[in-house]
BALOBA-1460 file (C-alpha; in Angstrom, 3 decimals):
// residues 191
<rec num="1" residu="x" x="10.897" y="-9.437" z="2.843"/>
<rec num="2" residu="x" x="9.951" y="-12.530" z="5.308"/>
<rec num="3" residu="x" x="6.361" y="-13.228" z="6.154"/>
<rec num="4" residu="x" x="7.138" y="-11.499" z="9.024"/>
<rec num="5" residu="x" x="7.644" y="-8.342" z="7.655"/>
<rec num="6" residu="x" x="5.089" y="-8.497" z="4.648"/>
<rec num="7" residu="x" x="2.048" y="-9.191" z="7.682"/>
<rec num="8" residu="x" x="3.756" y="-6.325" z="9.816"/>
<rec num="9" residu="x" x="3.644" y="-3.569" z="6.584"/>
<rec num="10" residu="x" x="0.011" y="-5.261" z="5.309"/>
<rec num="11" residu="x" x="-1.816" y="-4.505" z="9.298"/>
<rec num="12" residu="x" x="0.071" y="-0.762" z="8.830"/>
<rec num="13" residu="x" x="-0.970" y="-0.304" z="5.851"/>
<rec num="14" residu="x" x="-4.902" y="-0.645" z="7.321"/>
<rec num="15" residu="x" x="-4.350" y="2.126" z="9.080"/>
<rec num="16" residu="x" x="-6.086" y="4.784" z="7.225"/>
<rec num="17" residu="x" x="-4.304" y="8.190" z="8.627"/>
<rec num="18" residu="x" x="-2.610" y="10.925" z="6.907"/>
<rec num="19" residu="x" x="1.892" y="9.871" z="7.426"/>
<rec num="20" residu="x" x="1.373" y="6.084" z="7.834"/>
<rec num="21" residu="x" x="2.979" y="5.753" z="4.682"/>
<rec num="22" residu="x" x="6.098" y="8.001" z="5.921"/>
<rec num="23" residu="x" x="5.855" y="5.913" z="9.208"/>
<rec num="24" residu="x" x="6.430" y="2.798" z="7.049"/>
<rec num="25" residu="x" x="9.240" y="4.086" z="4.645"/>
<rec num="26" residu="x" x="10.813" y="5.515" z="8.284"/>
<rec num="27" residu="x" x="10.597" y="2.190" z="9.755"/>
<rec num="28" residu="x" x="12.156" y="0.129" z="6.829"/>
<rec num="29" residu="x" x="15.083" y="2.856" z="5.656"/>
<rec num="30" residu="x" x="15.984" y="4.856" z="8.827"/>
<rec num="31" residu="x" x="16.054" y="1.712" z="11.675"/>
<rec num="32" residu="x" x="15.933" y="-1.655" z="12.704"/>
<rec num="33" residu="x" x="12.683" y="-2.335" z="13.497"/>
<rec num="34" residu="x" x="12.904" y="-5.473" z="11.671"/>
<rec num="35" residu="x" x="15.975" y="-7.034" z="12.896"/>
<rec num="36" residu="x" x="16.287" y="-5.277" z="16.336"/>
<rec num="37" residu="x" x="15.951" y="-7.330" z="19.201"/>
<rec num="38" residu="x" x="12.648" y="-6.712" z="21.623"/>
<rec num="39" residu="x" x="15.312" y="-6.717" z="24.554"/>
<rec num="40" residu="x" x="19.267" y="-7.587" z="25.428"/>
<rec num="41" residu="x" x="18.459" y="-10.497" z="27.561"/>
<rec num="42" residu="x" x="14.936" y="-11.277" z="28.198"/>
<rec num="43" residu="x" x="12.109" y="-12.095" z="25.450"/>
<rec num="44" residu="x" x="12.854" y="-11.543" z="22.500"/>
<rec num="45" residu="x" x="16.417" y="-11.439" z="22.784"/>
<rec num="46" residu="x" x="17.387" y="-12.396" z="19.669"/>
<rec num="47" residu="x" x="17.623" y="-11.163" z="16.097"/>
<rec num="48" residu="x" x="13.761" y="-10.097" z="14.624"/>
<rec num="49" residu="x" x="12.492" y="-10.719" z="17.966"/>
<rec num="50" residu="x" x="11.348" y="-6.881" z="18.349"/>
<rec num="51" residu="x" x="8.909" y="-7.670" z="14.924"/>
<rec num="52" residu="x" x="7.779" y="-11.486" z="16.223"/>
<rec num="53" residu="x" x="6.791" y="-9.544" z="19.807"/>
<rec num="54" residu="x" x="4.769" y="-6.446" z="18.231"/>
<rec num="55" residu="x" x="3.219" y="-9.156" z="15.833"/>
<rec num="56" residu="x" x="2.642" y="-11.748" z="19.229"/>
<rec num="57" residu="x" x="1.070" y="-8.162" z="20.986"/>
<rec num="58" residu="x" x="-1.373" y="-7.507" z="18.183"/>
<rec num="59" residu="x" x="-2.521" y="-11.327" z="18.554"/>
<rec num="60" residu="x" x="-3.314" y="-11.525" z="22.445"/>
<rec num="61" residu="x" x="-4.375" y="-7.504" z="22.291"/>
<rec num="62" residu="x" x="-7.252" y="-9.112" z="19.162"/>
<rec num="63" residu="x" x="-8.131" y="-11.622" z="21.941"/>
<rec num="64" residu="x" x="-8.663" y="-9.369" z="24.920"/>
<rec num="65" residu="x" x="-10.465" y="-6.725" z="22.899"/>
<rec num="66" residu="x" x="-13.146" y="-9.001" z="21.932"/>
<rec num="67" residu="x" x="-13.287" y="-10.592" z="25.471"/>
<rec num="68" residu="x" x="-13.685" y="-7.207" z="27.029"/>
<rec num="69" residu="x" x="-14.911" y="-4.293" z="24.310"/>
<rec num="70" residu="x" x="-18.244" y="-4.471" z="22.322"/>
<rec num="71" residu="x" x="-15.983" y="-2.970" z="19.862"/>
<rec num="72" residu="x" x="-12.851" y="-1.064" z="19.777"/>
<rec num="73" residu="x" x="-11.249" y="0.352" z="17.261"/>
<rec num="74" residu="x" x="-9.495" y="-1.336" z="15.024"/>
<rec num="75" residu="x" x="-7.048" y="0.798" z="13.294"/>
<rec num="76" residu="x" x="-6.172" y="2.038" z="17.178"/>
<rec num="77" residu="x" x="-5.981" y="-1.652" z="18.149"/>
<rec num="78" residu="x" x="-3.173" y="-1.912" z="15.357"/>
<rec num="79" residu="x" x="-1.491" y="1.069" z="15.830"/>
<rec num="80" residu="x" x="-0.730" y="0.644" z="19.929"/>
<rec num="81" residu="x" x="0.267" y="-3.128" z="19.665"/>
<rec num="82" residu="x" x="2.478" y="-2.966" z="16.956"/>
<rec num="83" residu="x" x="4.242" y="0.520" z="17.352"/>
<rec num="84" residu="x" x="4.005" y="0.500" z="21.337"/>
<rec num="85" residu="x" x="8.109" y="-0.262" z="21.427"/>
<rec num="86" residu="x" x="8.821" y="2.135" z="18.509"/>
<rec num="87" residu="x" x="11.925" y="3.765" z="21.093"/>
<rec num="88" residu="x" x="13.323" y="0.000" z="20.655"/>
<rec num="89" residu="x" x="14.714" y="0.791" z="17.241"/>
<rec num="90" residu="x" x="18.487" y="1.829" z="17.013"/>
<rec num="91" residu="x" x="19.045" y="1.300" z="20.681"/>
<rec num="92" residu="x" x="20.654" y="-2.118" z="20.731"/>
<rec num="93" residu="x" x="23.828" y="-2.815" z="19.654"/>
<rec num="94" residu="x" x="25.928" y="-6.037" z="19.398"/>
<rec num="95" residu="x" x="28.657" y="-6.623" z="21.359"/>
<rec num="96" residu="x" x="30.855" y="-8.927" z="23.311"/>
<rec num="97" residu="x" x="31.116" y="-10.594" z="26.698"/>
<rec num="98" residu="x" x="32.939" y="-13.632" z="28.657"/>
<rec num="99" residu="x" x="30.672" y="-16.252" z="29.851"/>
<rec num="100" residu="x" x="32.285" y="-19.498" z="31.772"/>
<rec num="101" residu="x" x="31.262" y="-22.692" z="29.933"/>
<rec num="102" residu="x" x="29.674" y="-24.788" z="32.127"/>
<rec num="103" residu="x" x="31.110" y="-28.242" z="30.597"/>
<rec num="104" residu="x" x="34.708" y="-26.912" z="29.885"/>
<rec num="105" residu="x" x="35.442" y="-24.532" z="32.866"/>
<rec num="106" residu="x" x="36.915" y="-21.944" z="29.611"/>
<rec num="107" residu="x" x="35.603" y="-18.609" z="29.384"/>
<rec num="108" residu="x" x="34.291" y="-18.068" z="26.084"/>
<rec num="109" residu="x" x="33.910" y="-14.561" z="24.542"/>
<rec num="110" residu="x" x="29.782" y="-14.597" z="23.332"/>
<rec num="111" residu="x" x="27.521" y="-12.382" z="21.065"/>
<rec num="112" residu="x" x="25.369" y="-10.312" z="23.169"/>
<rec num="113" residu="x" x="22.813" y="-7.156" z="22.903"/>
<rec num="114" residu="x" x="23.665" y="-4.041" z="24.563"/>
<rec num="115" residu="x" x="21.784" y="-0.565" z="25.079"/>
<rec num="116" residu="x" x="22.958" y="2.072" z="23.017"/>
<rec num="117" residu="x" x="20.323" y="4.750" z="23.997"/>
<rec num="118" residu="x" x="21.216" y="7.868" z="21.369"/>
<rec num="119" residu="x" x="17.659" y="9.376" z="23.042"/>
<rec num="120" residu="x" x="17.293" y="9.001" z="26.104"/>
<rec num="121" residu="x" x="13.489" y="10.115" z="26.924"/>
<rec num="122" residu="x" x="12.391" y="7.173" z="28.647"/>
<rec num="123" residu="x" x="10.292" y="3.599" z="27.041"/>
<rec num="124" residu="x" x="6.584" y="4.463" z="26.752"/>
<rec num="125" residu="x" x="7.042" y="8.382" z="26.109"/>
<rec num="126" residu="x" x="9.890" y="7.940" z="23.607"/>
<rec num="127" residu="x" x="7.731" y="5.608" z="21.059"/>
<rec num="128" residu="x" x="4.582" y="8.331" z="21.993"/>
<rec num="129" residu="x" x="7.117" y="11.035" z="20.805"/>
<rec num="130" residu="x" x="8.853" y="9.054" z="17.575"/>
<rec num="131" residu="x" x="5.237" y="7.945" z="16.121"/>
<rec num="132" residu="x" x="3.797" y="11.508" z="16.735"/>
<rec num="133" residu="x" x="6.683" y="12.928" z="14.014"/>
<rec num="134" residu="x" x="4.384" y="10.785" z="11.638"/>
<rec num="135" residu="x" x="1.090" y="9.999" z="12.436"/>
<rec num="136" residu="x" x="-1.482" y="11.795" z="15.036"/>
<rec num="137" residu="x" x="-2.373" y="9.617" z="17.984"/>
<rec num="138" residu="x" x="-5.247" y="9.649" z="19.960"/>
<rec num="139" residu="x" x="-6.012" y="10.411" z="23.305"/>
<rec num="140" residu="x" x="-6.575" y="6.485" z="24.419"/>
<rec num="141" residu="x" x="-3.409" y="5.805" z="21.823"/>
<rec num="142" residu="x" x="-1.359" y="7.708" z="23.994"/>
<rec num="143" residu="x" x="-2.009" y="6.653" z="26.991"/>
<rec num="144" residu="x" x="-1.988" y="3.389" z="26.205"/>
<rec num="145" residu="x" x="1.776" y="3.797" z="24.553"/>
<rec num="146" residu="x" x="2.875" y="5.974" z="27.453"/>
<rec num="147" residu="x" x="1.917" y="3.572" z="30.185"/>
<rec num="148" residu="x" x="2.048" y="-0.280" z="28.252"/>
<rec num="149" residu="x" x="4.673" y="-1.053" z="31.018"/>
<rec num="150" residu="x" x="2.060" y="-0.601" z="33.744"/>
<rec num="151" residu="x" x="4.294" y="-0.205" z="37.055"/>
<rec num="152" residu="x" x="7.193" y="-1.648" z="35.238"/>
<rec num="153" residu="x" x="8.037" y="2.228" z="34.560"/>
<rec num="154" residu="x" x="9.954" y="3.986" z="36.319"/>
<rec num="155" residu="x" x="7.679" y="6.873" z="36.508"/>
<rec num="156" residu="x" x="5.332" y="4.877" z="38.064"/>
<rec num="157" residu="x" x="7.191" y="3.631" z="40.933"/>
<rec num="158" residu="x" x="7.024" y="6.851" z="43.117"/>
<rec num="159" residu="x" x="3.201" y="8.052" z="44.319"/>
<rec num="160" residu="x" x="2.752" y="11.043" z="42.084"/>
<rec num="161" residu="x" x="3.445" y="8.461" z="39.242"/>
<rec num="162" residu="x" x="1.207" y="5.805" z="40.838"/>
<rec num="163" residu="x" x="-1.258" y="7.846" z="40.989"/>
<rec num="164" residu="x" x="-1.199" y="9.006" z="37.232"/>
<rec num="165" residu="x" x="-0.843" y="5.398" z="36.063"/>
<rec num="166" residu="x" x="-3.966" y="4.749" z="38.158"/>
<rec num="167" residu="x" x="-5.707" y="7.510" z="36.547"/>
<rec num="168" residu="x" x="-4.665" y="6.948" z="33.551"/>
<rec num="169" residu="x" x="-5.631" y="3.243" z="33.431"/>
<rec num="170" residu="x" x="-9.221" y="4.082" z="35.124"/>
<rec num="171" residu="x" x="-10.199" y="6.581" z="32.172"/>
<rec num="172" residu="x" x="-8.737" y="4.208" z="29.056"/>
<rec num="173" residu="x" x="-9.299" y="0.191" z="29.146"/>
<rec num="174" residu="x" x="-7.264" y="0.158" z="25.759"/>
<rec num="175" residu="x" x="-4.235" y="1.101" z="28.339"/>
<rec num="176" residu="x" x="-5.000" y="-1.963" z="30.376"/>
<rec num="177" residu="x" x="-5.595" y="-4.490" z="27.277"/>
<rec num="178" residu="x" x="-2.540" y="-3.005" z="25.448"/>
<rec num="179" residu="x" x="-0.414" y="-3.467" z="29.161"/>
<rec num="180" residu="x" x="-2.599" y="-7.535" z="29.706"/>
<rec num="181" residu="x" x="-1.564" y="-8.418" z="25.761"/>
<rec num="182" residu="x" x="2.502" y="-6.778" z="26.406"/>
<rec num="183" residu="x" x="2.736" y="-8.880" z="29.646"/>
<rec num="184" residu="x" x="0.890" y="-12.501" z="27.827"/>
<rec num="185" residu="x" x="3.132" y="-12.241" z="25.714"/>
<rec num="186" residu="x" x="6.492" y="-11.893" z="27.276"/>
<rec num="187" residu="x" x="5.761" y="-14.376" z="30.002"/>
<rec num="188" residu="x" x="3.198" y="-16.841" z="28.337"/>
<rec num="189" residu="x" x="5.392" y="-16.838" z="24.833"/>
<rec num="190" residu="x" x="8.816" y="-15.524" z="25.797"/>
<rec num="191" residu="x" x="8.353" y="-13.317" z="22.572"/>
C-alpha cells in the first residue's frame, strides 16, 4: 500500500458508522479507487490521481471549515471530501488515440483515459447512491455530494435546477465548502 493509500484507509477508518468497514473492503476489492484517474484529460488525469484529489479535497475542505464553521463535523468533513467522486471508480478506461508530434510532424498513437460509464445516473447523485449501499449519509452529506459540482452539473444549468442548487446551497454551508475545497483544488493544484 503507498502512503497514499494507508492516509486514505486511516481518515476512513475515523469514521465511526455502522458499513464503513464494508465501504473500505468495497473500495479496495471491487474498483479502482486507488489507481483510477480523477478525470480523462483535466486534473488529475493520470494514474492515482482520483486518490491524490480526494486526499488534496479533504486538505483545502480542513482549511475552509475552520475559516468559516465554529465547528463542523468531523467524521462528515471526511466522509464528503474523500468519497464525493465515489461514481469515478470503474468508469475510465485506457485506450488509444493519434496525436501529431509537434517536433516531428508524425502522428503518434498515445495512452489516453476514456469514459466507460457502466451506470449512467449522473456525477454527484451516482457517488450519493454507491456510498448509501454502505454507509447512511446525512442530510448536509447529501447535499453536499449531490451538488459538489455547483453549476458545473448539468442539472443545474436549467432554472428548476438553479433554483434547487440555490436552495440547496442556502440551507447547507458544508455544500458550499465541500463545492470552494473541489474547485481550490482542481484549479489552484491541478489535482
Amino acid at each position: 500500500m503507498t502512503p497514499n493509500q494507508e492516509k486514505f484507509i486511516e481518515l476512513l477508518k475515523q469514521v465511526e458508522r455502522p458499513g464503513i468497514d464494508n465501504l473500505c473492503s468495497y473500495m479496495m476489492k471491487d474498483t479502482d479507487f486507488f489507481v483510477a484517474p480523477a478525470s480523462a484529460t483535466y486534473h488529475g488525469a493520470c494514474e492515482g490521481g482520483l486518490l491524490d484529489h480526494s486526499l488534496a479535497v479533504y486538505d483545502n475542505l480542513l482549511v475552509l471549515a475552520n475559516a468559516f464553521f465554529e465547528s463542523y463535523d468531523h467524521q462528515s468533513l471526511i466522509v464528503c471530501a474523500l468519497l464525493h467522486d465515489i461514481c469515478k471508480t470503474n468508469f475510465y478506461r485506457r485506450g488509444y488515440r493519434n496525436r501529431k508530434n509537434e517536433q516531428t510532424g508524425q502522428w503518434e498513437k498515445i495512452e489516453v483515459y476514456e469514459i466507460d460509464d457502466k451506470l449512467p445516473l449522473g456525477h454527484g447523485e451516482k457517488s450519493v447512491m454507491i456510498l448509501q449501499r454502505f454507509i447512511q449519509l446525512t442530510v448536509d452529506e447529501t447535499m453536499a455530494i449531490r451538488w459538489h459540482m455547483g453549476g458545473f452539473d448539468d442539472a443545474a444549468r436549467g432554472y428548476a435546477g438553479a433554483q434547487c442548487l440555490s436552495n440547496a446551497m442556502k440551507n447547507h454551508p458544508l455544500l458550499v465548502a465541500l463545492h470552494m475545497a473541489d474547485m481550490a483544488t482542481c484549479y489552484f493544484t491541478g489535482k
